[in-house]
Each structure stands twice: as C-alpha cells, then as structure tokens.
C-alpha beads as a LAMMPS data file, in Angstrom:
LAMMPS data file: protein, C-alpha beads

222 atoms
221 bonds

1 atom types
1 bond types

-500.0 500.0 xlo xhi
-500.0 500.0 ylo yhi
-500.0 500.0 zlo zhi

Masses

1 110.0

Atoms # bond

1 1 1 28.598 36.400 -17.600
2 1 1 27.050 35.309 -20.815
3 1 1 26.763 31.856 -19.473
4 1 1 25.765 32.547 -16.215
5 1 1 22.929 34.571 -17.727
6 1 1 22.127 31.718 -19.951
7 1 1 21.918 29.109 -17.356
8 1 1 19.793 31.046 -14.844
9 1 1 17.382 32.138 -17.824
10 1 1 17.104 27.756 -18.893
11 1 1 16.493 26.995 -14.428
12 1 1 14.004 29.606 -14.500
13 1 1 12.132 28.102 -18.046
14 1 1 12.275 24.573 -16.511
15 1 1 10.754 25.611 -13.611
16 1 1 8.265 27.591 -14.923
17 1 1 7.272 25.800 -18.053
18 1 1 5.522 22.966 -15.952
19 1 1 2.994 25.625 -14.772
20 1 1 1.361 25.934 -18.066
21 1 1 0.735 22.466 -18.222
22 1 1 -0.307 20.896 -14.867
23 1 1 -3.381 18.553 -14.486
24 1 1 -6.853 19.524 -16.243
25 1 1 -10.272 17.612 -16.509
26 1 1 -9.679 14.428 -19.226
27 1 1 -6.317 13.738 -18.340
28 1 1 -5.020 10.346 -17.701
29 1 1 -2.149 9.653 -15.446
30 1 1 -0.102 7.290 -15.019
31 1 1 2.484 6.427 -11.795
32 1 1 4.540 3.411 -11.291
33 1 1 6.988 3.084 -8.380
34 1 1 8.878 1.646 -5.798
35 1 1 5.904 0.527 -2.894
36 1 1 6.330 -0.367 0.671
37 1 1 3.745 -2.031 2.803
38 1 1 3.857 -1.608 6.087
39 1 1 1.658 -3.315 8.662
40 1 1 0.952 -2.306 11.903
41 1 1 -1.025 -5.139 13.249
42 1 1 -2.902 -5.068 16.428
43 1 1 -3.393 -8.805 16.836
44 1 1 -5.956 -10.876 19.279
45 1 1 -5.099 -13.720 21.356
46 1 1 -4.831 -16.872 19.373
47 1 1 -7.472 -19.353 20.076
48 1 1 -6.816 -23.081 20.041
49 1 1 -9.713 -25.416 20.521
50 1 1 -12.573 -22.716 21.103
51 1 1 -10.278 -20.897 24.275
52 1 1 -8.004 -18.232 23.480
53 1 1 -4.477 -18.295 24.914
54 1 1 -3.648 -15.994 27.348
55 1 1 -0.602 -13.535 26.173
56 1 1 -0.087 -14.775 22.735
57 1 1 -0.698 -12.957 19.158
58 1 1 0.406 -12.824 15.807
59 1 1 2.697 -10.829 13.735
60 1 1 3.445 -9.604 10.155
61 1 1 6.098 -8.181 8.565
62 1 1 6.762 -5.496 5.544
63 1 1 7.205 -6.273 1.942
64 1 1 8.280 -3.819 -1.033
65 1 1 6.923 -4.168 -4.381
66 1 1 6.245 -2.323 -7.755
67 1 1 3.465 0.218 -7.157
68 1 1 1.365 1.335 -10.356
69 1 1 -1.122 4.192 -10.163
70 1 1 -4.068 4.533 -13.238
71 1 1 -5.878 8.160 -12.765
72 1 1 -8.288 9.991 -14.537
73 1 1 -9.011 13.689 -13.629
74 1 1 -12.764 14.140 -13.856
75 1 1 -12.474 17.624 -13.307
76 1 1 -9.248 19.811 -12.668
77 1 1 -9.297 19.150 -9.136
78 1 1 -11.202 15.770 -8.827
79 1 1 -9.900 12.494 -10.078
80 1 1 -10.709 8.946 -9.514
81 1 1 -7.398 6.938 -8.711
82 1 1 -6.995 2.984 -9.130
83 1 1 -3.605 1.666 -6.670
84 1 1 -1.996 -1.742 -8.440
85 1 1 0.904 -3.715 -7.433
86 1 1 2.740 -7.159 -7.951
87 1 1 1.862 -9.138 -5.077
88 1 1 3.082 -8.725 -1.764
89 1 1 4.508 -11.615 0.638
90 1 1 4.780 -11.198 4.242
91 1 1 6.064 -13.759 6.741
92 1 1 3.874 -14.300 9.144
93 1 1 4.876 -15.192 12.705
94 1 1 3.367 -16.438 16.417
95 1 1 4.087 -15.360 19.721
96 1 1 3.436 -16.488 23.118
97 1 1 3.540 -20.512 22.414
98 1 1 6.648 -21.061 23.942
99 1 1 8.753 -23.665 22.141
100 1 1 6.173 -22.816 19.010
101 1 1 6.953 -19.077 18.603
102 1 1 8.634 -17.831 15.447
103 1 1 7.528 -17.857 11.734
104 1 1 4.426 -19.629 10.715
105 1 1 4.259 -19.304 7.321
106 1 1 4.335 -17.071 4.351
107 1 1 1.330 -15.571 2.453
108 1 1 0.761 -12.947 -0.620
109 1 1 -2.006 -10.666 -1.160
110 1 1 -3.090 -7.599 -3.296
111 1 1 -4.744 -4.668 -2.014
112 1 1 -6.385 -2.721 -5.405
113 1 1 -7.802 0.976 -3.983
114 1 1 -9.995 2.250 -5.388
115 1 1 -10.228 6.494 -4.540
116 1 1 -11.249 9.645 -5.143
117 1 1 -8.469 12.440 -5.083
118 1 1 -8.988 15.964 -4.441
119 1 1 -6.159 18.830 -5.965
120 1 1 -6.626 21.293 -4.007
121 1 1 -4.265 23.780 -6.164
122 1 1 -4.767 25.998 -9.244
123 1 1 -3.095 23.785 -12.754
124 1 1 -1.185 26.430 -13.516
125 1 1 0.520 25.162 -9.900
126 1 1 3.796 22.856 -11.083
127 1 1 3.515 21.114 -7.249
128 1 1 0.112 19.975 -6.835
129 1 1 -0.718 17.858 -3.183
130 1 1 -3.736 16.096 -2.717
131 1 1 -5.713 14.773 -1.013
132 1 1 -7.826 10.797 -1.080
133 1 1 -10.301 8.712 0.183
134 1 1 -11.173 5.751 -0.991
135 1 1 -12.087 1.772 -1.002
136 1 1 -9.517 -1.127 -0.628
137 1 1 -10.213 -4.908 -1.544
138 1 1 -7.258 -7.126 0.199
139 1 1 -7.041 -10.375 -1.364
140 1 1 -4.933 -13.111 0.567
141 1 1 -3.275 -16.416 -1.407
142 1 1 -0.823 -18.307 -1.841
143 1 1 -0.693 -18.967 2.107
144 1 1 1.793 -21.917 3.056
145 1 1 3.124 -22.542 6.493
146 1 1 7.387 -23.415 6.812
147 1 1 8.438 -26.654 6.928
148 1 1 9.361 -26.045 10.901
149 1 1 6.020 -25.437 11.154
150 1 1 4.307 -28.800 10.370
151 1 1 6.960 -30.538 11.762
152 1 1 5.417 -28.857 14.898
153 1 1 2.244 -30.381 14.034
154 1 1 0.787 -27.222 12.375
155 1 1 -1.944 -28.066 9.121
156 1 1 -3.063 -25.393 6.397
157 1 1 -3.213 -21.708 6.655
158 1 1 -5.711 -19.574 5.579
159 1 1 -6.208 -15.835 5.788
160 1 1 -9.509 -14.197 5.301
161 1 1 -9.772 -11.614 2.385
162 1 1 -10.762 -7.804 3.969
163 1 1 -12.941 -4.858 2.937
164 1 1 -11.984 -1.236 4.292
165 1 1 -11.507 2.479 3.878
166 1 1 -8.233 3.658 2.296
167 1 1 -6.803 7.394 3.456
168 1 1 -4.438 9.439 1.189
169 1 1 -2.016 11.676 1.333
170 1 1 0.526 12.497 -2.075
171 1 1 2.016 15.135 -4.016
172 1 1 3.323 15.143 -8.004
173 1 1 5.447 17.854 -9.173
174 1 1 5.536 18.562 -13.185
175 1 1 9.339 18.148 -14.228
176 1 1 7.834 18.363 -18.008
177 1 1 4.440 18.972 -19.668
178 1 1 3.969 15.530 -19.224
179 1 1 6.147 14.030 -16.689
180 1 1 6.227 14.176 -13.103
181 1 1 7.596 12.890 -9.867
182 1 1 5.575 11.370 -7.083
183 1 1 5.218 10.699 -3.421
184 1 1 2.520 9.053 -1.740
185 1 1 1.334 7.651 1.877
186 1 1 -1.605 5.743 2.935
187 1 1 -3.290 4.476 5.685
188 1 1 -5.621 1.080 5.145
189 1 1 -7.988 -0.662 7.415
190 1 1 -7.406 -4.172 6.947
191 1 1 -9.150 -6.608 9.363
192 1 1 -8.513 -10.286 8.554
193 1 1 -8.929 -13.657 10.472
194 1 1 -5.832 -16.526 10.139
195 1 1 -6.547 -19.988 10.672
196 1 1 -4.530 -22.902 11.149
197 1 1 -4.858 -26.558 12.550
198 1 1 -2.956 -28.113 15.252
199 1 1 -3.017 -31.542 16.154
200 1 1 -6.225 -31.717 14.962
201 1 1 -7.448 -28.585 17.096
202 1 1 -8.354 -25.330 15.053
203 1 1 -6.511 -22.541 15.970
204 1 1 -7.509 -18.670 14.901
205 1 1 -6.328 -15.385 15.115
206 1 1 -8.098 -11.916 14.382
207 1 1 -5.557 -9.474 13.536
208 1 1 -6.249 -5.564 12.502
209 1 1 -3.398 -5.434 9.845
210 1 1 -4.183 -1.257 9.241
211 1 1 -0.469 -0.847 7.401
212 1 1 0.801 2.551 6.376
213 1 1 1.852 2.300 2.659
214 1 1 4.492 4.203 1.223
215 1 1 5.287 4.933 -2.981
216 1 1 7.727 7.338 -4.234
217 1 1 7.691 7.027 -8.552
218 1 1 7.221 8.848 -11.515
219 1 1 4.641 9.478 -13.483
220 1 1 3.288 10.721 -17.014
221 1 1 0.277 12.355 -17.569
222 1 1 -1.840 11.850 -21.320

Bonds

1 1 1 2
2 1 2 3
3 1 3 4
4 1 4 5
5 1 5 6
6 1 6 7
7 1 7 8
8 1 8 9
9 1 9 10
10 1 10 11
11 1 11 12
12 1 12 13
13 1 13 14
14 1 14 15
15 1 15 16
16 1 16 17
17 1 17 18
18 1 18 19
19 1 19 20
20 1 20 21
21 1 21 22
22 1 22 23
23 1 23 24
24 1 24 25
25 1 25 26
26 1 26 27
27 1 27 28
28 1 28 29
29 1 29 30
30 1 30 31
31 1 31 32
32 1 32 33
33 1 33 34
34 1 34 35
35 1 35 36
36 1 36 37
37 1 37 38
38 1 38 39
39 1 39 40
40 1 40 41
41 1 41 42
42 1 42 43
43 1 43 44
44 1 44 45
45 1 45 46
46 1 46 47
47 1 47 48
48 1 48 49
49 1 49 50
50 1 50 51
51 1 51 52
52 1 52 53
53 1 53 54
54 1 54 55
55 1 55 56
56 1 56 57
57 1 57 58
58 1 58 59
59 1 59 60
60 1 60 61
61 1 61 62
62 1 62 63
63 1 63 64
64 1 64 65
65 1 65 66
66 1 66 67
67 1 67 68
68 1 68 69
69 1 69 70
70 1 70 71
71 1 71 72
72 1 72 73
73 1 73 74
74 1 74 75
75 1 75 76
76 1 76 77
77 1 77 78
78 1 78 79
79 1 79 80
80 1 80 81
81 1 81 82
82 1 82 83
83 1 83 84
84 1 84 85
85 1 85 86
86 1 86 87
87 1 87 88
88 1 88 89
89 1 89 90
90 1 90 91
91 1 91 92
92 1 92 93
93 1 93 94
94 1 94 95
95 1 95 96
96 1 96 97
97 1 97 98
98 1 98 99
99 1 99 100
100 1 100 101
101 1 101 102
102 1 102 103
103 1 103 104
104 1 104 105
105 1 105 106
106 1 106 107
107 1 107 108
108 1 108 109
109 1 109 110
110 1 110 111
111 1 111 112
112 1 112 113
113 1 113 114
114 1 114 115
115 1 115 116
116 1 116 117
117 1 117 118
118 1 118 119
119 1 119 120
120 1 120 121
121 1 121 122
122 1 122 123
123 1 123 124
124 1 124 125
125 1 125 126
126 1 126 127
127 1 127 128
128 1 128 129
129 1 129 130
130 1 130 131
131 1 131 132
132 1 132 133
133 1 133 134
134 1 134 135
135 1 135 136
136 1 136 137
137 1 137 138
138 1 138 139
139 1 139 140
140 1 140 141
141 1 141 142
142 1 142 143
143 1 143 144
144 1 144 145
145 1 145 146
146 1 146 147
147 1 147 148
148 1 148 149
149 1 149 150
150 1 150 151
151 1 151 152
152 1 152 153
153 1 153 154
154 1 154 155
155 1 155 156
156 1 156 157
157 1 157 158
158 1 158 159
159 1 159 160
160 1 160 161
161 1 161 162
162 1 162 163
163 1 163 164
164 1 164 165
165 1 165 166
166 1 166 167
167 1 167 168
168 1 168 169
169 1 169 170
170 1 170 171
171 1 171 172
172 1 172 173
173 1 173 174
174 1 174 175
175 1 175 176
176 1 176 177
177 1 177 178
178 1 178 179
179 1 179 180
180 1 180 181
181 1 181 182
182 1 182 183
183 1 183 184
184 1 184 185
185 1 185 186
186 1 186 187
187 1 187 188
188 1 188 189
189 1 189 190
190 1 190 191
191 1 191 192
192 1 192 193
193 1 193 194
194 1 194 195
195 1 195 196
196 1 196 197
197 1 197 198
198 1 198 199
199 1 199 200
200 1 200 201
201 1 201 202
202 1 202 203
203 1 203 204
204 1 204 205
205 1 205 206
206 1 206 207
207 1 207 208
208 1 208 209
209 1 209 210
210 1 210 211
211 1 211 212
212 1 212 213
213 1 213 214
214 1 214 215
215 1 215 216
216 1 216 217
217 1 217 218
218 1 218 219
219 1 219 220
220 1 220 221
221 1 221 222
C-alpha cells in the first residue's frame, strides 16, 4: 500500500510539476525532429515549344528530413518561430507524354518559415497548442534530370525558387521544466515554374506544390 501510495504521489508530481514552469516572455526554445514534406501539387499542362500539351502534368513526391525549430517567446503567449531543415529531395516525374512518362529528375530545396505563434493557454498550462502564421522562402537546387531522361533527349532542369504564406497548427507538452515533446502541421503555398529542354524545344510546367508538412520532436526550452 506503501508503494502504491508512493507511486501515485511521484505520477501526480510529474504531471503537475511542468505547470509551474511552462513558457513565459524571454524564453528561447528549441525543437528538432523527425519532418515530413508532403506535396500536394496541382500541376498545369506542360508546354513544349510555346503550346501546352493537352492532358499532361507533373508530379512530386514526399521526402523526410531533420526538422529544427529556433523560438523566442516575445511575450507569454506570442513568439516568433524560425522552421530549419537539412535539405529535402523529391523525384520529380511527367505524365501524359506517352513513351516519355515517368521520373524526370531529382531536385532539393529548403523552405526556412519564418512565423508568428500565438499560445493561446495560461503557462501554468503543462499542454500548450498554438496557433501560426507566417512567411516561407522555398529555395530549389541541386536539380539534375536521370540518365533515362537525356537519353530521351531531355537538357537541364530548373525549378523556380517561391514566396508564400505558411499556416500552423502544433502543440508542446512540458515533460520537465525544461523539456518538452512536440507535434506540428503546416500548410505552405508554394508556386514554382520547372523548365526543361527537349530537342532543342523549351518545355515548362507551373505547378502549385502547397505540401502539408508534418514534425513530431522534442524540444528544450532556455
């Protein structure tokens, strides 16, 4: 019985003690984490020449990499949030070309975010959601077509870097004073134009990337 007591009194400390100690203005946190982005492109018709081709369009696929999160609370319910990762690589593929459909080539990019989050609980809350809005920079390179590729006849690949509005939805929950697990999902608008050659004839795509991205991690807060 003496045990029992003893264990229930340490679950109840451990998940109290965090609210005592939950985000306040001046703190600095940092997340790191696994990161999954996920396009879901809504591509044009490729155009070849200066004519688009009826029934074709590009694709994209998803890519994990390590997420890393940099906040700083400016007040106890307002911080400014910076989204990092290692690069990201995503084959990218045609459709509609008949014998030329499948992968085109492979590129990388990085998407930094820039955002403001919003807590909307009290800090003496150990599970504190929020909310974001923010800025995203998407910076394509690296971009190489396959070897299948130009032996079709295809020349250079080029994706064009985007601007757009980043939306935010996460949570932390305070395991300690200072450390905490995280989830996190965001929607991006990423508009970006590929071009290719072919045969000598330039060929171009506008695709609206607009992935969902997903990061579960821990974090620690300073």
């Amino acid at each position: 019985m003496r045990n029992s007591i003893l264990a229930a009194s340490l679950l109840a400390l451990a998940v109290a003690s965090p609210a005592a100690h939950a985000f306040k203005e001046g703190d600095i946190i940092v997340r790191a984490g696994a990161i999954t982005v996920d396009p879901h492109e809504d591509s044009g018709e490729i155009h070849a020449g200066g004519a688009a081709i009826p029934g074709t369009k590009a694709t994209l696929d998803s890519d994990t990499q390590l997420g890393l999160n940099f906040a700083y609370m400016v007040t106890d319910h307002v911080g400014i949030e910076l989204l990092a990762a290692t690069p990201f690589s995503h084959s990218v593929g045609v459709k509609g070309l008949g014998a030329l459909d499948g992968k085109l080539g492979e590129i990388k990019h990085l998407p930094p975010t820039l955002s403001a989050v919003y807590y909307p609980m009290e800090s003496a809350s150990a599970f504190q959601p929020y909310v974001g809005l923010g800025i995203n920079y998407t910076w394509f390179f690296d971009t190489e077509l396959t070897s299948e590729a130009e032996d079709a006849g295809f020349t250079g690949l080029d994706m064009k870097d985007s601007w757009g509005l980043a939306y935010q939805v996460g949570m932390d929950y305070m395991l300690t004073e200072n450390i905490m697990i995280n989830g996190q999902v965001r929607y991006i608008d990423i508009d970006t134009k590929g071009t290719t050659n072919i045969l000598g004839d330039e060929v171009e795509v506008d695709v609206d990337v607009d992935p969902f991205v997903y990061m579960v991690g821990l974090g620690y807060k300073f």
